[in-house]
C-alpha positions as CSV (number, residue, x, y, z in Angstrom):
1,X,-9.1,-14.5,11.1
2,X,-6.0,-15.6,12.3
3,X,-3.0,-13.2,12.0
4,X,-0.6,-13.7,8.7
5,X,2.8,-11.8,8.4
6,X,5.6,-12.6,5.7
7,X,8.8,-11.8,5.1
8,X,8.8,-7.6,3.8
9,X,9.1,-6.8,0.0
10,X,10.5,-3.7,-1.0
11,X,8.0,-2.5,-4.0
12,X,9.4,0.6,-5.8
13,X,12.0,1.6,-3.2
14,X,9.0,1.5,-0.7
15,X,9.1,-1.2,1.9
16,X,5.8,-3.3,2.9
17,X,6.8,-4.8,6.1
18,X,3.9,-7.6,6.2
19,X,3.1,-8.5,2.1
20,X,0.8,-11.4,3.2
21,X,-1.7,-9.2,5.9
22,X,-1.5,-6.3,2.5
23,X,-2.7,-9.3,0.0
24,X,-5.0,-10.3,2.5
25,X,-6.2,-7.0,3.1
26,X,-6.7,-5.8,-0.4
27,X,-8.9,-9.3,-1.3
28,X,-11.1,-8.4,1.8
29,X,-12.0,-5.0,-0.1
30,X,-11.3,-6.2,-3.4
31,X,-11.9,-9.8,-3.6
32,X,-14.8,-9.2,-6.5
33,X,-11.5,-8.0,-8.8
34,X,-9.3,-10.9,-8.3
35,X,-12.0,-13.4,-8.8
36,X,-13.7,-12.0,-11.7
37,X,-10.9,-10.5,-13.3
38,X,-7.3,-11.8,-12.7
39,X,-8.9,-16.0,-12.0
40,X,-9.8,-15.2,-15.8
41,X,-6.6,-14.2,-17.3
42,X,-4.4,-16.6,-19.4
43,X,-7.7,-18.0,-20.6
44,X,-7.9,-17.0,-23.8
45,X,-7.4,-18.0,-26.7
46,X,-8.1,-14.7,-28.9
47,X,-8.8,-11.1,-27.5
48,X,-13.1,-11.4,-27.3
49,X,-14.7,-8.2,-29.0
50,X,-16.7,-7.7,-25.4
51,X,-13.4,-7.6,-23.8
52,X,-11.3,-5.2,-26.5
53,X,-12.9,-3.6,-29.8
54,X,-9.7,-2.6,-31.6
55,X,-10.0,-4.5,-34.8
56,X,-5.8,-4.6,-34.3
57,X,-6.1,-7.5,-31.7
58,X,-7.2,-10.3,-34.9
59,X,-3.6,-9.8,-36.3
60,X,-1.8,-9.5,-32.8
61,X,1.4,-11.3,-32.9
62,X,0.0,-13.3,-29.5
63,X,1.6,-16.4,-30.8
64,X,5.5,-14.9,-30.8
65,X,5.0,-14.7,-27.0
66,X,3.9,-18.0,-24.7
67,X,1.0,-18.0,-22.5
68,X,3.6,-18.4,-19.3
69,X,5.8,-15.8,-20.5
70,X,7.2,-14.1,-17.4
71,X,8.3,-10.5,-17.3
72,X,11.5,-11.6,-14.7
73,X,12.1,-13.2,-17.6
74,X,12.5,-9.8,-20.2
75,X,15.8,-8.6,-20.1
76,X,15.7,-5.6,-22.6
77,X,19.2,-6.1,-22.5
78,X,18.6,-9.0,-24.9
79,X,18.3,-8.1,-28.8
80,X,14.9,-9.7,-30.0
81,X,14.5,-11.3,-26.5
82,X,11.2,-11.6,-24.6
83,X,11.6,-8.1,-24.0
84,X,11.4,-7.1,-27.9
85,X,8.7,-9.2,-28.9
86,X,6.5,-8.2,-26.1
87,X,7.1,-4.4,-27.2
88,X,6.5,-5.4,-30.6
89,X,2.8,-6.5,-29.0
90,X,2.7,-3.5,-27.0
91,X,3.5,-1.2,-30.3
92,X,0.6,-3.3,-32.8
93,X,-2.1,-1.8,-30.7
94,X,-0.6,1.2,-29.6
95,X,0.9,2.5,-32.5
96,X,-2.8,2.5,-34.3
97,X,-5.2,3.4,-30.7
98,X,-8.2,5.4,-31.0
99,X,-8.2,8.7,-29.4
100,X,-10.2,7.3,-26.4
101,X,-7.6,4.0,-25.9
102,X,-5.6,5.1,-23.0
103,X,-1.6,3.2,-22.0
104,X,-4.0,1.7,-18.8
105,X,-6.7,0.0,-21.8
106,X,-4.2,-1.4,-23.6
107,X,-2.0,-2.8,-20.3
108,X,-5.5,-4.5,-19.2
109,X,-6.0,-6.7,-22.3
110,X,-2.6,-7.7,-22.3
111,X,-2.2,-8.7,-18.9
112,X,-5.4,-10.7,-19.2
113,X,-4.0,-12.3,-22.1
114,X,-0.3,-12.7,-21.0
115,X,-0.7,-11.9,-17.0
116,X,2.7,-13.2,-16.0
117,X,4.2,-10.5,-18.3
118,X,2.5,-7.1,-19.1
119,X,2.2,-5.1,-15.7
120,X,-1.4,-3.1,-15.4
121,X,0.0,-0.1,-16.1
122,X,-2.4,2.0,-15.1
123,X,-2.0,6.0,-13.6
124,X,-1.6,4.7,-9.9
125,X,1.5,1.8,-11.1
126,X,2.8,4.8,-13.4
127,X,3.5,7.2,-10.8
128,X,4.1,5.1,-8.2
129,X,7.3,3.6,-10.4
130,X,8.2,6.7,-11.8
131,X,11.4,7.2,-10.3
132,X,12.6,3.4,-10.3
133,X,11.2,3.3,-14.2
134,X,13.9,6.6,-14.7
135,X,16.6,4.7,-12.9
136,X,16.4,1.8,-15.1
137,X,16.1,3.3,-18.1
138,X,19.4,5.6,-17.4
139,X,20.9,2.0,-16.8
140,X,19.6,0.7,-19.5
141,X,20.2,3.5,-22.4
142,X,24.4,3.0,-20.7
143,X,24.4,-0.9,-22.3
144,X,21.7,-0.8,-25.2
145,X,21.6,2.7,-27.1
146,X,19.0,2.1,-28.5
147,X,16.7,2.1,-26.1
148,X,17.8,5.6,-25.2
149,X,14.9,7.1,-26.5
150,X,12.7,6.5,-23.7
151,X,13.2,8.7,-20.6
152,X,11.4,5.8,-18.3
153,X,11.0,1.9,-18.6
154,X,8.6,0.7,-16.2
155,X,8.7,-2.8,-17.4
156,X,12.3,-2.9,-16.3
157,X,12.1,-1.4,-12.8
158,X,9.3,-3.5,-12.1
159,X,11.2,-6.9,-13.4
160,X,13.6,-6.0,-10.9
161,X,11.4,-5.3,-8.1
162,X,10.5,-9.2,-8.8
163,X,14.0,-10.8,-9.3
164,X,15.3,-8.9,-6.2
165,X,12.2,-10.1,-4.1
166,X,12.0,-13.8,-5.5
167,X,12.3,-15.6,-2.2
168,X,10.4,-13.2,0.0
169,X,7.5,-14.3,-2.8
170,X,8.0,-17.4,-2.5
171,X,7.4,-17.0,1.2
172,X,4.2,-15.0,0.9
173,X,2.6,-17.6,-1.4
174,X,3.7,-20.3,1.2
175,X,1.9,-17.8,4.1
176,X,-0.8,-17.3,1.8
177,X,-1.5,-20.8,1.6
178,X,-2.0,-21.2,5.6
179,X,-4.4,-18.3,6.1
180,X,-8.2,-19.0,7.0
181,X,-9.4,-17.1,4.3
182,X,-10.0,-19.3,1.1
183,X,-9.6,-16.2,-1.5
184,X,-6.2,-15.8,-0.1
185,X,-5.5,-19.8,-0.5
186,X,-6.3,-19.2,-4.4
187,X,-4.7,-15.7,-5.0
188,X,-1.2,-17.2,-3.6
189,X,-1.5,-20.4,-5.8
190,X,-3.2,-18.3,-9.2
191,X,-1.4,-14.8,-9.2
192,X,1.2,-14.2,-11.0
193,X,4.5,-12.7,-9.2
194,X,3.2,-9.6,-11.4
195,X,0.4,-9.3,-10.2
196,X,1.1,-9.8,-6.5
197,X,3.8,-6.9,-6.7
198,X,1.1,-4.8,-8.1
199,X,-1.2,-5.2,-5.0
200,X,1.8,-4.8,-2.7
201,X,2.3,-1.5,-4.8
202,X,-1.3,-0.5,-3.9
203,X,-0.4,-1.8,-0.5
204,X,3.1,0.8,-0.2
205,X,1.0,3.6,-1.7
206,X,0.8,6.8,1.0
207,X,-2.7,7.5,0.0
208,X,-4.0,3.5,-0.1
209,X,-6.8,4.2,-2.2
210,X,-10.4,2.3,-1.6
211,X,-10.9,2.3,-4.9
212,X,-10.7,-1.4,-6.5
213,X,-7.5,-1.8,-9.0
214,X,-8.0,-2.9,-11.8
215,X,-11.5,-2.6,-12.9
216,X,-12.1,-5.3,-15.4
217,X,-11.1,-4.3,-18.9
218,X,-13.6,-2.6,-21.1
C-alpha cells in the first residue's frame, strides 16, 4: 500500500504526527468494527431492543436532538443549548440504569444513534482525557456555576480537541480519500470528526492496545 501521512492532530495534549497512517492502521486491525458498527450509526430510527434493553430508550427525548447534531457544536456555555439537551438524553437513561449498565453502555447506544455528538466514552477515552476533561471543567465551572458540580467534562475537552484541529481533519479525510485501501476511502467520507478523534486517541495511547474499540453495543 502506498504510504499516506497528514498533517499531525494533537488528541488530548498528545500529538499523532501522521493521523491518516494511525486511521489506516487501526482499520487494518479493526476494520470488522468500523464496518459493522460505526457504517450503522445514524440509522435509526428508535433504539432496537437487540441493540439496548432499557425499557427508558421508548420515551428518550431523541427528537429534541437532530440526527446531524455535532458535539463541536455543544457549547455548555450555552443555557439549554445542544449541550443541555444532549445531557438531558444522557441523564433519561442514566439516571434509572440497572446495576450492570456501565457510563461505556450507555455512550455506545447514543453514539450509534447520534454519532456526530456522544463520544464512546468508554474506560480507555476516560482516562486518556482525564486531565484535558479536568481543565475544562475548571474553565467551565469560572463562566457557568452551575456546572460546578462536576470535577471533569469530557464532552468539553474533547469538543475542543475537534474545533482546535478542524483543518488538520479536513486534511486527513482529503488523505484518506487518496489511499489504496477502500475501507480507508469510506471511513474518511462516513466517520464523524468524533469518531475519527477517538481512533487517533487509540492511536496517541502509550500502550496501543490490540484490542478492537468499540465492540458493538450490547
Amino acid at each position: 500500500m502506498a504510504l499516506v501521512s497528514s498533517p499531525q492532530i494533537v488528541v488530548a495534549g498528545h500529538i499523532v504526527r501522521d493521523p491518516a497512517a494511525a486511521i489506516v492502521r487501526y482499520l487494518e486491525l479493526h476494520g470488522g468494527t468500523v464496518t459493522h458498527y460505526d457504517f450503522r450509526a445514524a440509522a435509526f430510527d428508535e433504539v432496537n431492543p437487540a441493540i439496548w434493553i432499557i425499557d427508558r430508550a421508548g420515551s428518550a427525548p431523541w427528537a429534541a436532538i437532530p440526527l446531524d447534531a455535532q458535539l463541536k457544536k455543544a457549547d455548555p456555555l450555552v443555557v439549554n443549548g445542544l449541550y443541555d439537551k444532549a445531557t438531558a438524553l444522557w441523564d433519561h437513561f442514566w439516571d434509572d440504569r440497572p446495576v450492570n449498565v456501565s457510563t461505556a453502555k450507555i455512550s455506545k447506544v447514543l453514539y450509534l444513534m447520534r454519532p456526530h455528538l456522544f463520544p464512546i466514552l468508554d474506560s480507555h477515552l476516560i482516562s486518556f482525557y482525564r486531565s484535558a476533561a479536568r481543565t475544562a471543567a475548571i474553565d467551565v465551572a469560572e463562566k457557568r456555576p452551575s456546572l460546578g458540580r462536576f470535577k471533569t467534562l469530557h464532552w468539553e475537552a474533547i469538543r475542543r480537541d475537534i474545533l482546535g484541529s478542524h483543518t488538520a481533519l479536513e486534511a486527513l479525510r482529503q488523505v484518506l480519500a487518496r489511499t489504496e485501501m477502500k475501507l480507508a476511502h469510506e471511513a474518511g467520507r462516513r466517520l464523524s470528526d468524533l469518531r475519527l478523534l477517538d481512533i487517533l486517541a487509540w492511536a496517541a495511547s502509550p500502550e496501543q492496545s490490540a484490542a478492537p474499540r468499540p465492540a458493538p453495543a450490547e
